[in-house]
N, C-alpha and C positions, 0 to 999 in steps of 0.2 A: 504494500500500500504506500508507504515513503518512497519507497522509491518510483512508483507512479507518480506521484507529487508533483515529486523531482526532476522527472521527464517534461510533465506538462508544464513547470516553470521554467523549462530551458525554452522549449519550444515558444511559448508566450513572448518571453524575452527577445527570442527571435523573430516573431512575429511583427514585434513593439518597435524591434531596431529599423526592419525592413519598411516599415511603416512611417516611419520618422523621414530614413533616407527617400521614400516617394513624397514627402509633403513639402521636403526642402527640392528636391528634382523640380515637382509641379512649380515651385514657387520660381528656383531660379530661369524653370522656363518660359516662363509667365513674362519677369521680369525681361528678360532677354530677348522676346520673341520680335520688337522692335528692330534691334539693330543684326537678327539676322540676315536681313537683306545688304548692308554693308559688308560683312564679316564674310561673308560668300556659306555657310552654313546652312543645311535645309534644316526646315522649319521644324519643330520639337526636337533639334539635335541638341545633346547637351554640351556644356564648357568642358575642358579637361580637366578644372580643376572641382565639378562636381561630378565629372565621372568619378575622378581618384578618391573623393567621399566618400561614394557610393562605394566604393573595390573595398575602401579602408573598414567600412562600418561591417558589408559582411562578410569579411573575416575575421574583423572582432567577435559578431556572433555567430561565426561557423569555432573559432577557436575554441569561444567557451563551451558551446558541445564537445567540441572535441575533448578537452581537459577534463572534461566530467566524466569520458569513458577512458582515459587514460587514467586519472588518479580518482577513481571513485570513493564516495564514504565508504564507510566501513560496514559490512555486510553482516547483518544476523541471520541466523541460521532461521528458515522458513516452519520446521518442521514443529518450532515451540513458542509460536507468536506471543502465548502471554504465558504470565504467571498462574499457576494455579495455588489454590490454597494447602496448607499442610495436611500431609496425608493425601492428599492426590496429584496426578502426575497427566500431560500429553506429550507423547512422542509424532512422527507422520504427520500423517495428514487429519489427524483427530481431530475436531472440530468441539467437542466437551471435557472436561477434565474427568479424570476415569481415579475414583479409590485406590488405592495399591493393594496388587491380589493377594489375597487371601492362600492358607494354605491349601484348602481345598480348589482354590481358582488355578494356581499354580500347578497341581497334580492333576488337574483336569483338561486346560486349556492353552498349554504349554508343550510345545511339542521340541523336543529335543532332537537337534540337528544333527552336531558333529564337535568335538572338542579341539579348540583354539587357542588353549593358553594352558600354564599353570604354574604358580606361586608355591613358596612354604606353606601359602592358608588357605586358598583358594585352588579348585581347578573349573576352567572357564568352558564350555559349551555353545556353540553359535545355537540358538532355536529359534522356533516361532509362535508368534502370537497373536491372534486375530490376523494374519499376515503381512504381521511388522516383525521385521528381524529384531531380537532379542538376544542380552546376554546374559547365559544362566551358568549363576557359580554356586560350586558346590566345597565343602569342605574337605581338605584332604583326610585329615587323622585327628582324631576326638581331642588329642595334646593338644591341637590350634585350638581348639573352639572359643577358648575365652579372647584371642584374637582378631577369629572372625566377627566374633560379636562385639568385638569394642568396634572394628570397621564398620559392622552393620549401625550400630549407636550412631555414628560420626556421619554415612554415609545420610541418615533420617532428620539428624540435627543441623546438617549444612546444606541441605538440598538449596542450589542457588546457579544461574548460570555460570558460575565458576567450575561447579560438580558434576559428574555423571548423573545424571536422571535415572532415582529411583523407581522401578514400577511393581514391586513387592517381595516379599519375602516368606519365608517359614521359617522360625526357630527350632520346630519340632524336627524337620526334614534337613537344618540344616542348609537352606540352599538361599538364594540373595538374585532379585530380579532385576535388571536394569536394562539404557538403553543401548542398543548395539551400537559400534560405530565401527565401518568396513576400513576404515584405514588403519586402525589398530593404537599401537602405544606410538609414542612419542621415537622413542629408539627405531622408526622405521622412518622418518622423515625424507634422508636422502634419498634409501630407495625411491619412495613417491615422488619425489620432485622430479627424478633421472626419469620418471612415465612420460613419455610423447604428450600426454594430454593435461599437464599440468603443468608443463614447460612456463606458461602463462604466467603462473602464479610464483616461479622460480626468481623473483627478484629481490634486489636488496630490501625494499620496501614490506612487502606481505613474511618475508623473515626478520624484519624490524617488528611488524605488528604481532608477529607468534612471540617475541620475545617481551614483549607489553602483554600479551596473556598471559605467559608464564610469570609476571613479576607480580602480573594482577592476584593472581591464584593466590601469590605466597603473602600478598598486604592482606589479601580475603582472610588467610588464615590468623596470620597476627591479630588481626581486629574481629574475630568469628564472634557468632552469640554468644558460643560457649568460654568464649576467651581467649586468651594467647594461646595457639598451637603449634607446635613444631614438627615439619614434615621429616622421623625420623627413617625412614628407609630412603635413607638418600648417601648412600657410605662410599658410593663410585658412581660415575656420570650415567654409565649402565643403567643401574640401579635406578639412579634417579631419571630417568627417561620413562623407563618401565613406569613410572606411578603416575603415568599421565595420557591422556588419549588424542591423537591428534582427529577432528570432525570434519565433517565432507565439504565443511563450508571456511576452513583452514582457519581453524582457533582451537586451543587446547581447556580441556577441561581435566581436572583432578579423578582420577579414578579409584586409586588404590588407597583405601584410609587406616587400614588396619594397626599404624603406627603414628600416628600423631597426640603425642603426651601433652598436656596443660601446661602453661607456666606462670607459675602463681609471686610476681615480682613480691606483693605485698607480705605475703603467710609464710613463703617459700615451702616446701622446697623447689631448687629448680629438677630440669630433666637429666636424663640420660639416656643416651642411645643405645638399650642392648646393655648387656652386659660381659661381653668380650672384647678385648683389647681392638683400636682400631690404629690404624695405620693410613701409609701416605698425603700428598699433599690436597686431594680434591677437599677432603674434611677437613674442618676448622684446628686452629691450633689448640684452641681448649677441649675440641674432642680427642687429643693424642697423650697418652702416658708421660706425665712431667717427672715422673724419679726416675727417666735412665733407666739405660739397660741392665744397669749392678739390684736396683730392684726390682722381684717381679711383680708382672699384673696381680692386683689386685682390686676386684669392683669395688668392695668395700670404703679404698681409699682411693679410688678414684673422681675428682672433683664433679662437681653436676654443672650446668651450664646452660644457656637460655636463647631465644627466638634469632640471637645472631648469627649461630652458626648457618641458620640459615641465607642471610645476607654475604658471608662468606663463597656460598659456591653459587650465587648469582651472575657473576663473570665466567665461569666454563660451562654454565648452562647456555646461556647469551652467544658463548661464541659457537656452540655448535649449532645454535638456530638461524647467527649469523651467515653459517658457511664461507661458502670461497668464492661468491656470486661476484658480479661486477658494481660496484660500488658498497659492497660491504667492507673494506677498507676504510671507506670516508667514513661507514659508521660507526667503526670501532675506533675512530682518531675522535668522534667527537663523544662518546664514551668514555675517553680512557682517564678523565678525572674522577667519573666516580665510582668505576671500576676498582680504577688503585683505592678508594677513600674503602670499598667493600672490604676490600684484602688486608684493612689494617689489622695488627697480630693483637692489637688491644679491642674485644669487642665492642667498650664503650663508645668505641670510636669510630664504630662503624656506621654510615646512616643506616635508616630505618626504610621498611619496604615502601611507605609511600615515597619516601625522597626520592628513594630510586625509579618508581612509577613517572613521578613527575619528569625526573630527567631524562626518560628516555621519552615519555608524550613530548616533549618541546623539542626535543632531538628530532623525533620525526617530523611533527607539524613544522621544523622550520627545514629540515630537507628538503619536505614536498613542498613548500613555497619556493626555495629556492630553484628545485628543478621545474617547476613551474613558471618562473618568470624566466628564465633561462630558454624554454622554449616558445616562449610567447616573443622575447626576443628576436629566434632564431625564425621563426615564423614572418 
């Protein structure tokens, strides 16, 4: 519907412009019809300098058509025009908001396709549903279950365009209903870009804008209903790819919640990720054993630590959404202040995931202005 608007406002403007340049034509020919006969000119031919008017104006509003389908707004996804209320969900082409099925709806109405995935907590099944593809997970081994169910908890409590779309579950069965998404986790990006048919969408720009979802997702969590979250299954870039879904309409959304701990700045305590030793540089430095190798791991005395570790691996998340595109260079140079500001070894000092939201919105908004006058120039 916006974007019909948006068509009939361009068109209009087009309209308005073409309209303008016929009322100044009529007039300077009006004007001039007299001394056609001096000037050797046959009669309604216009001057060259309200032809070159006329040239000027409609490629002004042929331009701004054009710009509108070269840097379009930003596109939401058709298939969940609005919000529904808690506890119900629309996926497709649904037209009403549907309850979240039931155990009984689920063993009945659910038809199980093929499996597509699987986790420590989770094994994932493609199926169908009223004939909407669906994805149904199932629990691997009874140890997860108090896992699965903190995910299932998080997954009900956060339901938000940032999230996978709930559409039901069974605690008895074990199993967790949501919506399918055919491009899969985030960890498959490049392959989908290298598809012939999505070459389109392979620019610096639309991997600037997955990189504003993905930072959107992590201020979403810091600031959730439930309160400061931290996305802990993030221990390798891997890892952290897998907890998220890339959608057909190229925005990511949060899928895997089954680790995300509280941080209670005020009460404390804070988090911790797991309780075995972790290692290398993608993890924060307060996520790594500070007594040296002469002492061993111990969880015990291992310190806890709060929402900036996730600000930490915000810069090798970025850069793999960035790629190797052509002018993703120019976005990582105008990034690279508050990338380093992410990387400080002191968390206090790190900003906070709105700063970093902000900086990368004005990052792009002033790219695309600038390659936009840049070709209105060249035009």
């Amino acid at each position: 519907m916006e974007n019909g608007l948006e068509e009939r406002k361009k068109r209009e403007i087009m309209q308005e412009t073409v309209a303008e340049v016929q009322e100044i034509t009529e007039g300077s020919t009006m004007e001039k019809q007299p001394q056609d006969s001096r000037t050797g000119r046959a009669p309604g031919e216009l001057p060259p300098a309200v032809r070159l008017l006329l040239a000027m104006a409609l490629m002004n509003a042929l331009l701004y058509l054009c710009l509108g389908r070269v840097f379009p707004s930003p596109q939401h996804s058709m298939g969940n025009p609005g919000p529904c209320p808690y506890g119900h969900f629309k996926i497709g082409q649904m037209k009403n908001c549907s309850p979240w099925l039931s155990c009984e709806e689920l063993r009945t109405e659910v038809r199980q396709l093929k499996h597509v995935g699987e986790g420590a907590v989770k094994r994932v099944f493609l199926s169908e549903w009223k004939k909407h593809k669906v994805a149904l997970s199932r629990l691997t081994r009874l140890e997860m279950k108090d896992d699965f169910l903190h995910g299932l908890q998080m997954l009900k409590s956060l339901q938000s365009k940032r999230v996978v779309t709930l559409l039901g579950y069974c605690e008895d069965d074990n199993t967790i209903l949501t919506e399918y998404h055919p491009l899969g986790s985030l960890s498959n990006l490049e392959e989908t870009l290298n598809l012939s048919k999505y070459q389109h969408v392979n620019t610096w720009e639309h991997r600037l804008r997955l990189a504003v979802n993905y930072v959107s997702i992590i201020r979403y969590l810091h600031h959730s209903p439930l309160g400061t979250l931290v996305m802990c299954d993030s221990n390798d870039l891997p890892k952290t790819l897998s907890q998220y879904l890339l959608t057909s309409d190229f925005s990511i959304v949060a899928n895997d919640l089954d680790a995300l701990p509280l941080v209670d700045h005020s009460a404390g305590p804070l988090v911790k990720c797991g309780h075995r030793e972790l290692h290398g540089d993608f993890v924060a430095p307060e996520q790594l054993w500070p007594f040296g190798e002469d002492v061993p791991f111990h969880d015990d005395l291992m310190p806890s630590y709060d929402e900036k570790i996730d600000i930490w691996k915000i810069p090798d998340v970025s850069g793999f959404l960035l790629g190797h595109v052509e002018g993703s260079d120019m976005v990582r140079f105008h990034l690279f202040d508050i990338h380093k500001a992410c990387k400080s070894h002191t968390p206090a000092e790190r900003p906070t995931a709105q700063d970093v939201l902000d900086t990368y919105q004005k990052v792009l908004n002033s790219l695309r202005d600038t390659v936009m006058s840049q070709t209105r120039e060249m035009l």
